[in-house]
N, C-alpha and C positions, 0 to 999 in steps of 0.2 A: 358238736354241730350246733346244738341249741346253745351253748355259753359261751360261746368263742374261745374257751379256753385248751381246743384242739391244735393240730399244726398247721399254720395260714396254708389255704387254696390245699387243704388237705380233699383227697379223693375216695373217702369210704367204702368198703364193698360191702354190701349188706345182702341177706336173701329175701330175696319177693316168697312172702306167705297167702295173700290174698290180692284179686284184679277183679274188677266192678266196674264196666259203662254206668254212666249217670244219665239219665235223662235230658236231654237240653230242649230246647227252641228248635222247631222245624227249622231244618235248610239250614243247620249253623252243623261247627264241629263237633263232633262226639268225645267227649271227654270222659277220662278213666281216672277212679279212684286206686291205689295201693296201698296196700299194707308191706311197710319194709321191715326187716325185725334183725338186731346188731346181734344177737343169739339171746342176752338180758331183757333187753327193751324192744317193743315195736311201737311204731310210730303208723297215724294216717298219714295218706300224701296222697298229692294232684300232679297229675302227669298234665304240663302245658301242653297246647296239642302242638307244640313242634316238635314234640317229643313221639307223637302217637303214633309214628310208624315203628314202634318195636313191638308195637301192642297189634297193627293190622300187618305187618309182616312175619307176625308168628313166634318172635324173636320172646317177646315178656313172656313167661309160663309161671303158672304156681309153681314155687319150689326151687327157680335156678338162682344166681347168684350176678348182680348188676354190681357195678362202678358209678357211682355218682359224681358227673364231671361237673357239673352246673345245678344250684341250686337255694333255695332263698328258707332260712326256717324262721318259724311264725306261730304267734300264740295266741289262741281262742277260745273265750270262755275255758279258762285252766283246761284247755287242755293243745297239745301241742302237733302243727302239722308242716309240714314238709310240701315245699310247691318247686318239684322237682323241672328245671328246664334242659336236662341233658343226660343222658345217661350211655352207659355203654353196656351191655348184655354178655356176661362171661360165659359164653357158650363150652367152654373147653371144660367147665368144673362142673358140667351135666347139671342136674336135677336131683334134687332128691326129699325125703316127708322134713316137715318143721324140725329145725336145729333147735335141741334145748326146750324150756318153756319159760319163754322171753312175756314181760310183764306189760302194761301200757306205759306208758311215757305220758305224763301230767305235771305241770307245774301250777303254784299257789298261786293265788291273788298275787301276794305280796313280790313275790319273784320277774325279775325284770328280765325278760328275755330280750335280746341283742343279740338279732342274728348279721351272719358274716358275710356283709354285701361285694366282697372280693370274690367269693366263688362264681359270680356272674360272669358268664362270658360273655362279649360284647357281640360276637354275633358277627363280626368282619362291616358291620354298616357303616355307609360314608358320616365322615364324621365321629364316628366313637373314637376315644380316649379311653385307657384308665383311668379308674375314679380312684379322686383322690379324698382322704376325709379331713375335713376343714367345719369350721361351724359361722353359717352364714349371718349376718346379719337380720335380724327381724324385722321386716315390716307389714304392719297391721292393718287391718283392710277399716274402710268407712262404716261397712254392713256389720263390723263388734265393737262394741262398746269398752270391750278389752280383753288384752290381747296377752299371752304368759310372756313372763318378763326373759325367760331363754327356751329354744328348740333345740332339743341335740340332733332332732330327725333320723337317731337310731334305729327305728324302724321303717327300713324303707319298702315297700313292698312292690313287686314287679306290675305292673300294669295287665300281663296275663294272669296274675293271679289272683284280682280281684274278683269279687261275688257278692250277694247280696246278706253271703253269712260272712262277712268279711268284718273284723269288728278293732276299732280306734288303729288306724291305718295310716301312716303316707306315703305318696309317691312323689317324683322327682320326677318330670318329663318336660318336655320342649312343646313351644304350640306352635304347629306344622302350620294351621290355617285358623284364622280370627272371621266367621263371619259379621254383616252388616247387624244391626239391631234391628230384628222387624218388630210392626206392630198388628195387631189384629183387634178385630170389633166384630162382636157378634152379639145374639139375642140375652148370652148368658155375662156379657159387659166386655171390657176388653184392655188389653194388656198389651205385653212387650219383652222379648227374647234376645240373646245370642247365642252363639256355641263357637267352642273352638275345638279343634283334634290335638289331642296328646300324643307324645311318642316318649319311650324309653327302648329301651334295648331288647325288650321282651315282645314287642305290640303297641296298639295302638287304641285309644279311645275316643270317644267325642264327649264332650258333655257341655251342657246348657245351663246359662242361666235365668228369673225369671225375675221381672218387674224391679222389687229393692235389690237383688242379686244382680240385675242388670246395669241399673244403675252403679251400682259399689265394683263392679267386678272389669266392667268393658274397655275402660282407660287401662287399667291395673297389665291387661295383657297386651302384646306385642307381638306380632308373628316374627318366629327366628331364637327368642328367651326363653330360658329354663327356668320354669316354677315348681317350687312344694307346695302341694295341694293337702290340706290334712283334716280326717273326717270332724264329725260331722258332714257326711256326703251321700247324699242317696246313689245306691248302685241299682238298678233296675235293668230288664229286660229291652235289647234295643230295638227299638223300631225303623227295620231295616230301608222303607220307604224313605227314610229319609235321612240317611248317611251312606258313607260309603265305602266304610271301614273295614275289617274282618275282623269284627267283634260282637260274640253273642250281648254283652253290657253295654251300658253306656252310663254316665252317672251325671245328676242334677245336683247344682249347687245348694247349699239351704244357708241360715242369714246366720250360723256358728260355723260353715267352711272357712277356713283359713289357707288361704295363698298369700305366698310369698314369692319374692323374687329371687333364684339363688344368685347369691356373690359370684359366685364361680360358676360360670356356662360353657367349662367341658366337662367330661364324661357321659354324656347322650349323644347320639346318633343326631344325624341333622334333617333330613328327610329321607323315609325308606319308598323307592319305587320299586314298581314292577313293571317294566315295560314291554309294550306291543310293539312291534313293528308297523309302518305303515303298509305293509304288503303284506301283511297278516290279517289283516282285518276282515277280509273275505272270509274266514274263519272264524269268526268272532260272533257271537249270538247278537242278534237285536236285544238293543236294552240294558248290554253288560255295562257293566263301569271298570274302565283301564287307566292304567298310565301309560304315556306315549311321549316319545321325543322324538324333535323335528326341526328341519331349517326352515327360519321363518320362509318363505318366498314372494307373499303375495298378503296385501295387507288392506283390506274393503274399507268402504267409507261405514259412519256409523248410520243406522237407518233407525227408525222408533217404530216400535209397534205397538197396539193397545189390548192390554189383557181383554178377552172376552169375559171373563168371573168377576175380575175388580175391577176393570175400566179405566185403568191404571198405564198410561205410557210406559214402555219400555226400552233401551238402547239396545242396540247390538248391534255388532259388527263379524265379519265373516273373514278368517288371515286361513290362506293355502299354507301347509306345513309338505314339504317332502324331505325324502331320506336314502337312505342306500341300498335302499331294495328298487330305487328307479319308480318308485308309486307318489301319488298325491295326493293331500284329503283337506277337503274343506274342516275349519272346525268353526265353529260360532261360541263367541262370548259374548258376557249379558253384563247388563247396568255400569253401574262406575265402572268394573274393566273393559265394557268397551268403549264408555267417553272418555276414559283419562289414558286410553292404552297407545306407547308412545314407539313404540322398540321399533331402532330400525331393521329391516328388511336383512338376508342373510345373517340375522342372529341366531345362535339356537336358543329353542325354548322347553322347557321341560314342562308336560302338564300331569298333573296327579288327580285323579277324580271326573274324567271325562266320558259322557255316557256314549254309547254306539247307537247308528240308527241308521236303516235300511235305506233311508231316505235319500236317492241318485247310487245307492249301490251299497256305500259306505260312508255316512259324512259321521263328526263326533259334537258334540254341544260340551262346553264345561259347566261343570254345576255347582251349585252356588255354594256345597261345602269343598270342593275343587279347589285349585290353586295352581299357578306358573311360574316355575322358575325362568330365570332369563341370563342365558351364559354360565348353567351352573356350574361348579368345580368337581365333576366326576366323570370318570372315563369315555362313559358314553357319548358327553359332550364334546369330550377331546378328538374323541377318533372320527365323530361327526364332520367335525369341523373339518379337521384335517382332511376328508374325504371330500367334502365341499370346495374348499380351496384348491385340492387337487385336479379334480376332477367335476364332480358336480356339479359345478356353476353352471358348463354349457351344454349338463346332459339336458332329455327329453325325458319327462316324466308321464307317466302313464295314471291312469285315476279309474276306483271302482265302481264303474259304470254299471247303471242300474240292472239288477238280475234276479229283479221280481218275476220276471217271465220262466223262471229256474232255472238260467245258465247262470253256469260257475258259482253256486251258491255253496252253503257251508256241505253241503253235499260233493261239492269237488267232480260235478260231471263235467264230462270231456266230451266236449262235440265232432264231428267229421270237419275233417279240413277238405273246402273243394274248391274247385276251380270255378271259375264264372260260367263256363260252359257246363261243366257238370249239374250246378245252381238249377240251368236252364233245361236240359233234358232229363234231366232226375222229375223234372215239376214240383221241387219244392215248395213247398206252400200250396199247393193247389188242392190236395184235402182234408178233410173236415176238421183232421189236427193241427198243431201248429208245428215248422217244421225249424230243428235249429241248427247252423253250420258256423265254421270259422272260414274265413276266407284272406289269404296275403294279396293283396290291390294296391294300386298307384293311383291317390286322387288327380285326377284328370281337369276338374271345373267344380266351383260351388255356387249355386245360385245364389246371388245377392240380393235377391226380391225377398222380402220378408224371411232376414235371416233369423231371428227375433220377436217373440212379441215381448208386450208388458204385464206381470207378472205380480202377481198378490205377495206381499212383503213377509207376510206368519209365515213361521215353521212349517215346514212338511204340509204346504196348502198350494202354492204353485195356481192356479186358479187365472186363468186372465182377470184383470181391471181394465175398469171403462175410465175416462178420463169425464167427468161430469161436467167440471170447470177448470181452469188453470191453479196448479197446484190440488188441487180436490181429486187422488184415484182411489174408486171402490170397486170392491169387492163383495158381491154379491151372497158368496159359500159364507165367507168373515162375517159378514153386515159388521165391515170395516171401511177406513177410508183413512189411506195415505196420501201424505206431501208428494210423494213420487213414487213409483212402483219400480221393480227389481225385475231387468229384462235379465230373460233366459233365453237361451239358442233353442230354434227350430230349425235343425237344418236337411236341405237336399243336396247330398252329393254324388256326382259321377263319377265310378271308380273302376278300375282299368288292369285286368291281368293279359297273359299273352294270349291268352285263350277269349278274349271280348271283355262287354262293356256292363254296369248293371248302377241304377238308380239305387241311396241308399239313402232313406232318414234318420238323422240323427239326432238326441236333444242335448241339454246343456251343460253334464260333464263330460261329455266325446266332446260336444263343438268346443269349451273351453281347452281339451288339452292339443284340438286339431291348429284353433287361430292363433293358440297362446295369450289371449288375453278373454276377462271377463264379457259376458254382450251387454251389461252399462258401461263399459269403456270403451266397447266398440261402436256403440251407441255415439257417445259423446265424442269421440272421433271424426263421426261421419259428420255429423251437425259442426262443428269445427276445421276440421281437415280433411275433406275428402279425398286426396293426394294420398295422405298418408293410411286413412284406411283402407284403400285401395291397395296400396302396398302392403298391409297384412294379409288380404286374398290371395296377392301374388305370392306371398312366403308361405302359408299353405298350400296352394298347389306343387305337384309333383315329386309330393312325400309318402312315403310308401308304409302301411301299417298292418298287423293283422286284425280283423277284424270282426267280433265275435257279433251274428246277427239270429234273427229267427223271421223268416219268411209266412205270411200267414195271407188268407182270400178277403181281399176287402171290396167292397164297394164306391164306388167314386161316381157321381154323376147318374146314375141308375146302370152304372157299368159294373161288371165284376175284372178286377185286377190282382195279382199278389203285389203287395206289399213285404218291401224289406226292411225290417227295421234294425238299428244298428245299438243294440246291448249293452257294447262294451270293446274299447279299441287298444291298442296297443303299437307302442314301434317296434321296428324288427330288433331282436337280438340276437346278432349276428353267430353268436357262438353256435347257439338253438337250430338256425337256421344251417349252418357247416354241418350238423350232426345228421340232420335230415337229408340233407343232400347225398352226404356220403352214406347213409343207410339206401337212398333211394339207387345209389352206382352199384352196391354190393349186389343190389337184386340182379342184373345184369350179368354177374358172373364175370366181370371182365378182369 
């Protein structure tokens, strides 16, 4: 195992004599140390945690007898350990006391341990190959002075099984995402950054470089290319605020890291996702960070806003993604990608590192260690497509309408479905709680008198703006002021079952999925072509939706009225609807 001079992609059985959790960082995975022992020799070892469900499913015991399907051996400070990424637990050979009295396993200074990077499984991710072994060409960074005249990169080590006891190391990984260089100025002077995410087959890292490492190192990378990174490397504890990885480490560069570029750019994985649905998201905590794939649909102008802390302009733009769960969701990109962001419309796009926010229900922002693919080459994309082109183009997409008031939150409550006439003699709304129902309606009429206003451009601020001067709107909550403010729907509409009629207010992701377009394009419609925005009223009338509201006593005028306000809307799905109908015939007995 440790000389390689075993039988290639051999599978050892060994017995587990000792199991130990280690300590880690709150809120990260729990990691387990072992002890394996061949009945002669026992060896330490690191269980990667994708391994650690034999250990929380009861499966790893002192004493029984594993299979080692995957895993990488490695030497430290003489002495030798095992960073196990697979294993298989021989239940059938029981349990029993320590085999033998098997001795430690240590190697000298002098001894060069090569371990067998073919035992890695590749894990099924898009993009992996078998590695092949080849000796790359060296090239040496600006940040040394000098550089060894050959690397054989014999020790390669897994990206999970890096640590801060981890000692004269490299890795071999691909850089998923290259951020911008930022700079910063403070009391204590000031400086300058980047970071990139690493991927290998095993996991994933971030690490950063600083000031001369910025300089030497920011050209050097490429998002999409496989580099060797080789210590000299600090590994440290990660600071989770500001990545978005699943990795307790992260590692900073120092001015003797050495990267290189490998000759050959397969055997890594090419980007690993985890994807959301967009109808999933209602489930989704505020604040997570997901990956999510989507057809583009809808693609905003770029608008600037000015940091409140640095004073600092910023771009962004807002593209509608939907998908095959018939849902819609705004997401917002920032800076260069959204001035230079070009993709046309019914592309897919793949996003890795997008945070969730409450903000209209469900909208997502991508974050600046974030990245998007565009038409990638894996499944997901394919069958998207195909479902778009089939059919998709001319569904109606439904969008997670805000449910701060607690409908349909990740709590998944189910409200009463009732008729407009029930609405009415129930007295919904009428006391001192708030009351909340679903109701199936036919909008009848929307009022066109101030369907709209204008609207504070920040994030999650919404805020009306006064228009002070031409081009000049402020915002008072901000003590901001933009070129033009970002109308949102306010709307009333008239809606209509067989059973009567009932006033509902709506705001701007219902009004958005009722008109079909944004309220600054309906906006600049109306100032343009009132003809034709006219004809969008007419095309939302006399469409039929369910529609999730909550009825509460408000005041108008020194009057008391209920108010119904409309939460979150939906078209019919007609299957849904077949099901209820014939449950409602069965009552009947006929």
């Amino acid at each position: 195992m440790f000389t390689g001079g075993g039988t290639p992609n051999a599978q050892p059985v060994v017995q587990c004599v000792q199991i130990k959790p280690l300590v880690g960082q709150q809120g990260t995975s729990e990691r387990y140390r072992v002890v394996f022992s061949d009945i002669r020799n026992f060896c330490q070892s690191m269980l990667a945690t994708q391994a650690n469900h034999v250990v929380t499913d009861g499966k790893l015991k002192k004493g029984c007898f594993v299979r080692l399907k995957s895993f990488q051996a490695n030497s430290y400070k003489e002495k030798r350990i095992l960073i196990v990424l697979d294993l298989e637990v021989l239940e059938e050979l029981g349990e029993c006391e320590k085999i033998g009295e098997p001795k430690t396993l240590q190697t000298s200074q002098d001894e060069d341990v090569k371990p067998n990077p073919t035992t890695i499984s590749s894990g099924g991710f898009y993009g992996s190959k078998p590695e092949q072994k080849y000796q790359p060409q060296q090239q040496s960074l600006p940040s040394r002075t000098t550089a060894p005249a050959s690397t054989s990169h014999a020790n390669i080590y897994p990206i999970e099984a890096l640590s801060p006891y981890a000692n004269k190391w490299t890795i071999k990984a691909r850089c998923t995402n290259r951020s911008e260089i930022k700079t910063w100025h403070n009391k204590n002077g000031e400086g300058k950054l980047f970071s990139v995410n690493l991927l290998d087959e095993s996991g994933e890292i971030k690490a950063t470089g600083f000031n001369d490492q910025c300089d030497a190192l920011y050209e050097l990378f490429h998002e999409g290319c496989v580099y060797y990174i080789t210590s000299p490397c600090r590994v440290q504890l990660a600071k989770k605020q500001f990545t978005n990885l699943n990795n307790d480490y992260e590692l900073s560069f120092e001015r003797d890291t050495l990267v290189e570029k490998a000759e050959e750019q397969d055997g890594v994985p090419q980007v690993r996702f985890n994807f959301t649905n967009i109808g999933d998201l209602q489930t989704v905590e505020k604040d997570s960070v997901i990956d999510t794939i989507g057809i583009l649909k809808e693609v905003g102008e770029t608008s600037q806003i000015v940091s409140k802390t640095t004073s600092k302009p910023y771009d962004k733009r807002e593209l509608t993604l939907v998908d095959n769960t018939g849902y819609s969701v705004r997401l917002t990109i920032w800076g260069n990608s959204a001035a230079s962001f070009d993709v046309v419309p019914e592309s897919v796009i793949a996003f890795k590192g997008v945070k969730v926010s409450d903000f209209g229900g469900r909208s997502l922002s991508l974050l600046s260690s974030g990245s998007m693919s565009i038409d990638p080459d894996i499944d997901e994309a394919h069958k998207l497509k195909g479902w778009y082109d089939a059919q998709g183009r001319t569904d109606t997409f439904a969008s997670h309408a805000s449910m701060s008031a607690g409908i349909g939150g990740a709590g998944g409550r189910t409200d009463a479905s009732k008729t407009i006439i029930q609405v009415k003699e129930e007295n919904l709304g009428m006391s001192e709680t708030t009351d909340y129902f679903t109701t199936k309606a036919t909008i009848i009429y929307i009022k066109q008198d101030n369907v709209s206003y204008a609207a504070c451009a920040s994030p999650d601020c919404n805020k009306k703006v006064i228009e002070q001067e031409p081009g000049q709107w402020r915002c008072e909550k901000c003590d901001k002021t933009f070129p033009k403010p970002e109308y949102r729907y306010i709307m009333s509409l008239n809606v209509s079952d067989h059973t009567g009629q009932i006033w509902l207010s709506c705001f701007d992701d219902v009004g958005r999925m009722i008109m079909g377009t944004s309220a600054d394009q309906l906006n600049e419609l109306k100032d343009n072509d009132e003809k034709a925005a006219g004809e969008i009223f007419q095309e939302a009338n006399c469409q039929t939706y369910i529609f999730k509201c909550r009825a509460k006593m408000d005041n108008f005028q020194d009057q008391q009225r209920v108010r119904y306000q409309v939460s979150g809307a939906s078209p019919l799905n007609y299957s849904t609807e077949s099901a209820k109908l014939a449950s409602l015939i069965k009552l009947y007995n006929i």
